[in-house]
C-alpha positions as CSV (number, residue, x, y, z in Angstrom):
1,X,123.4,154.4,43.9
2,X,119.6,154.2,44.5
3,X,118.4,154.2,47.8
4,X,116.7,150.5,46.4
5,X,119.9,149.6,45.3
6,X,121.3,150.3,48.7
7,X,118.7,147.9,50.7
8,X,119.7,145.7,48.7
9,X,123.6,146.0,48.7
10,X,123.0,146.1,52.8
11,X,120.0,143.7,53.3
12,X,118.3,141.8,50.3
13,X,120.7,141.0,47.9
14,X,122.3,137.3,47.5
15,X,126.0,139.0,48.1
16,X,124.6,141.4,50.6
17,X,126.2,142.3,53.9
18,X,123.1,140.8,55.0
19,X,123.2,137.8,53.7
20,X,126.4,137.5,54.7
21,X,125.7,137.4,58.1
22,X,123.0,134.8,57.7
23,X,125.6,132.8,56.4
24,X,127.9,133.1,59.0
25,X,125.2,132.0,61.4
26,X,124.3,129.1,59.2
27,X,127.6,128.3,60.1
28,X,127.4,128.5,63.7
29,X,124.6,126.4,63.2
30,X,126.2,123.8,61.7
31,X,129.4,123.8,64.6
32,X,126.7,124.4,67.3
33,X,124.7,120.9,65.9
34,X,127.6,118.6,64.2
35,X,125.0,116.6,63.3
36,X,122.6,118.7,62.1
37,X,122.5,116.6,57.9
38,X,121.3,113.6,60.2
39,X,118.7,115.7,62.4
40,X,114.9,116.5,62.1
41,X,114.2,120.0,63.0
42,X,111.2,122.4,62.7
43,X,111.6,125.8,62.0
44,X,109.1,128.1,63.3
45,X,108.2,131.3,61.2
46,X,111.0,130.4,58.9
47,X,110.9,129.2,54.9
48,X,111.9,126.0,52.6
49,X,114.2,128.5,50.6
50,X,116.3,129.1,54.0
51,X,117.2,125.2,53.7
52,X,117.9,125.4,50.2
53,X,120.8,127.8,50.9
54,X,121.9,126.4,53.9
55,X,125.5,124.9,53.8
56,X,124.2,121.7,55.9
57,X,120.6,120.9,55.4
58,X,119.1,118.7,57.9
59,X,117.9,115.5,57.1
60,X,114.1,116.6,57.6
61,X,112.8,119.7,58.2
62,X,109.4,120.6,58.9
63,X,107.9,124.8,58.1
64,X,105.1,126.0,60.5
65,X,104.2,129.3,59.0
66,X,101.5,131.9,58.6
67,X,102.4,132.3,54.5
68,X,100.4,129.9,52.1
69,X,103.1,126.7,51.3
70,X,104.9,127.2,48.6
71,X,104.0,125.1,45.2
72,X,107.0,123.2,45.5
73,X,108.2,121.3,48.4
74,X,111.0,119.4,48.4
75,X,110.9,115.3,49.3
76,X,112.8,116.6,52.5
77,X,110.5,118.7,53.5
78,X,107.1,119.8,55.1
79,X,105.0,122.7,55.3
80,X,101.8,123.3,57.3
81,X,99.5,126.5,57.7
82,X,100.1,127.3,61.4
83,X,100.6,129.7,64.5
84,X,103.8,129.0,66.6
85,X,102.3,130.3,69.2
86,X,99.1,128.2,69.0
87,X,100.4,125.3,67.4
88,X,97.2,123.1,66.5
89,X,97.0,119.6,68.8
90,X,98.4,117.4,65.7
91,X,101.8,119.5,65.6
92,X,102.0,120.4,69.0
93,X,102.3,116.7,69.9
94,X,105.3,116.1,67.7
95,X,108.8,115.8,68.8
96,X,112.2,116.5,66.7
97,X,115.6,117.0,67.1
98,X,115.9,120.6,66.9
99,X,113.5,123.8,66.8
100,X,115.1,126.0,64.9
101,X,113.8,130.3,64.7
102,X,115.4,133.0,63.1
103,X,114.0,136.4,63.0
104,X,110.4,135.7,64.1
105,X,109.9,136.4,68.3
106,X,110.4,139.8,67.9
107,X,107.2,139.4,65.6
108,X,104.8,137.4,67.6
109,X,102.8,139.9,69.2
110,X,103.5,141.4,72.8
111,X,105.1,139.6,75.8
112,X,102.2,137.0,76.5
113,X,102.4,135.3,73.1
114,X,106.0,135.2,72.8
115,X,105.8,133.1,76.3
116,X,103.6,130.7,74.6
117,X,106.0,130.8,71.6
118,X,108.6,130.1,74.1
119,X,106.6,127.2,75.6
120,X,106.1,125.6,71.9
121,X,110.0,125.6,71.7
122,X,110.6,124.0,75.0
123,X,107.4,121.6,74.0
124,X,108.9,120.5,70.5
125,X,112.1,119.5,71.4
126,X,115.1,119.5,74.2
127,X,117.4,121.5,71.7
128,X,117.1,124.8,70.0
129,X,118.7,127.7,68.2
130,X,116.5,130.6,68.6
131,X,117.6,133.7,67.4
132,X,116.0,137.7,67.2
133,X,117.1,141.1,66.2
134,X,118.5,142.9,69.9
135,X,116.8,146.0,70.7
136,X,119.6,147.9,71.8
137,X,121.6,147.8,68.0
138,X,121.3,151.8,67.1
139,X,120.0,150.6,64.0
140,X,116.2,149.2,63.1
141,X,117.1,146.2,61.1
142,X,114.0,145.6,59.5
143,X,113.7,149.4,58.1
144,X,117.4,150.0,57.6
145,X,116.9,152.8,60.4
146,X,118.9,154.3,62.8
147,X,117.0,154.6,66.3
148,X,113.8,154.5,65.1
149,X,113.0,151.3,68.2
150,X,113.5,153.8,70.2
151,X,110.9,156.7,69.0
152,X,107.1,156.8,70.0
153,X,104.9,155.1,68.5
154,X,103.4,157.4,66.4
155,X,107.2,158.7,65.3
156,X,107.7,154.8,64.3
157,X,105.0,154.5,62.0
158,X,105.4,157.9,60.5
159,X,109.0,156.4,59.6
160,X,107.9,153.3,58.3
161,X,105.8,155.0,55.6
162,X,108.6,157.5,54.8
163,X,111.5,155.9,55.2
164,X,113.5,155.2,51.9
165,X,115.4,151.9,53.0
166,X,111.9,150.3,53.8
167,X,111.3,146.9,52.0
168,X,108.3,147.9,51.0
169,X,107.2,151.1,52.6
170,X,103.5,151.6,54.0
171,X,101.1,153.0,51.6
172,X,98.6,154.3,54.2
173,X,99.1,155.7,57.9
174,X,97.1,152.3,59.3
175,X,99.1,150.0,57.6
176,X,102.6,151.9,58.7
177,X,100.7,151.6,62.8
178,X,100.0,148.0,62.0
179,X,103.9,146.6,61.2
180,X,105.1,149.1,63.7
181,X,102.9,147.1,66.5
182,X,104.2,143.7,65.2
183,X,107.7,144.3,65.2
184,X,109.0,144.3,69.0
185,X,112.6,143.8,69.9
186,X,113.5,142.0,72.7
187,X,116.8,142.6,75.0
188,X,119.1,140.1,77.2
189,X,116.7,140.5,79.9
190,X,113.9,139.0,78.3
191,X,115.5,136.5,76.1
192,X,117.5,135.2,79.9
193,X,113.5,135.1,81.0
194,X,111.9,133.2,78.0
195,X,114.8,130.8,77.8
196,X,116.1,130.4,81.0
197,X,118.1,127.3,80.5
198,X,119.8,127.9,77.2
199,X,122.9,129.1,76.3
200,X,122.6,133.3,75.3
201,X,125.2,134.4,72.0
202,X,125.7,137.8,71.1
203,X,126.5,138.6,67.8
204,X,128.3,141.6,67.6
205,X,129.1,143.9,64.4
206,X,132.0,146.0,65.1
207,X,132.1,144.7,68.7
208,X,128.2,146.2,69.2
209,X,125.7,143.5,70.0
210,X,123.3,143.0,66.8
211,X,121.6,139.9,67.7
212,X,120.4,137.1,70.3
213,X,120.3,133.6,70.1
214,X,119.0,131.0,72.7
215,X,120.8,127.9,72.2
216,X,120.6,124.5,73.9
217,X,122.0,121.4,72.8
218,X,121.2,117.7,73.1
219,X,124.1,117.3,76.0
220,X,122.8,120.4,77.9
């Protein structure tokens, strides 16, 4: 098997282990909110194509990402231009059901913005499901690699332009520095800190923490 072919048998593919897992937390989801088909949410950082997979799509959902929209949005749906942790005044004032993350504070950029993100959660609505990558999982999820969180900084970008299991390796030193220095991942600790009133789950592969999620419901 290729070492392509591998990422995506562990991380990319529809029938991946990876998927997998986002499936399983779709479902958690879906317990967590039992009426999540009735409820408007916004995700932060997230896609459309997330909600076209999901086993319960939510009655509305509104995108706030840094990608250009897709061509195609679906009646359900909304997508704006934005920064989650400077949401312009027009979004900022809205209100939903739900804020829904996945995968995105450990990619805000440095304690002081993912406060602000924080902030925009709390803001947006009295319920959330917030979830990141947890820093102490021996492997990097993002580059299929084990320990490399843990190296210095110049060993981490090194590995992101070498590494085989990349999703798209770095093709120059600066841009290898540059995903290296957005990609943070957070622990318990921090997560307690930036949602201090929510509910912390562990996922855990093979009993070993893999992920965090801050969750707060309607009746918390």
């Amino acid at each position: 098997m290729g070492l392509h072919a591998l990422r995506t048998r562990l991380a990319d593919g529809e029938d991946s282990w990876g998927a997998r897992r986002r499936q399983q937390r779709a479902g958690w989801l879906a317990q967590t909110f039992p009426d999540l088909a009735q409820m408007s949410i916004i995700d932060l950082g997230g896609r459309v194509d997330t909600w076209l997979a999901a086993p319960v799509r939510p009655a509305r959902v509104h995108v706030v990402n840094l990608e250009p929209a897709p061509a195609d949005v679906p009646d359900w749906a909304e997508v704006d231009h934005g920064d989650a942790c400077a949401l312009p005044a027009h979004l900022a004032a809205r209100r939903y059901d739900l804020v829904f993350s996945n995968s995105v504070l450990e990619h805000v950029g440095g304690h002081e913005r993912r406060v602000r993100f924080a902030e925009a959660v709390h803001a947006l609505s009295d319920a959330h499901w917030v979830q990141t990558p947890y820093r102490y999982f021996p492997i990097e999820p993002h580059w299929i690699a084990p320990g490399m969180q843990f190296l210095p900084l110049a060993a981490r970008a090194s590995v992101a332009r070498r590494w085989p299991l990349a999703h798209s390796p770095a093709k120059t030193r600066e841009t290898a520095l540059r995903q290296v220095l957005w990609t943070e991942l957070v622990d318990r600790t921090q997560m307690r800190h930036y949602f201090p009133e929510s509910r912390i789950r562990v996922e855990r592969l093979l009993g070993v923490p893999k992920s965090l999620i801050a969750i707060r419901t309607p009746a918390d």
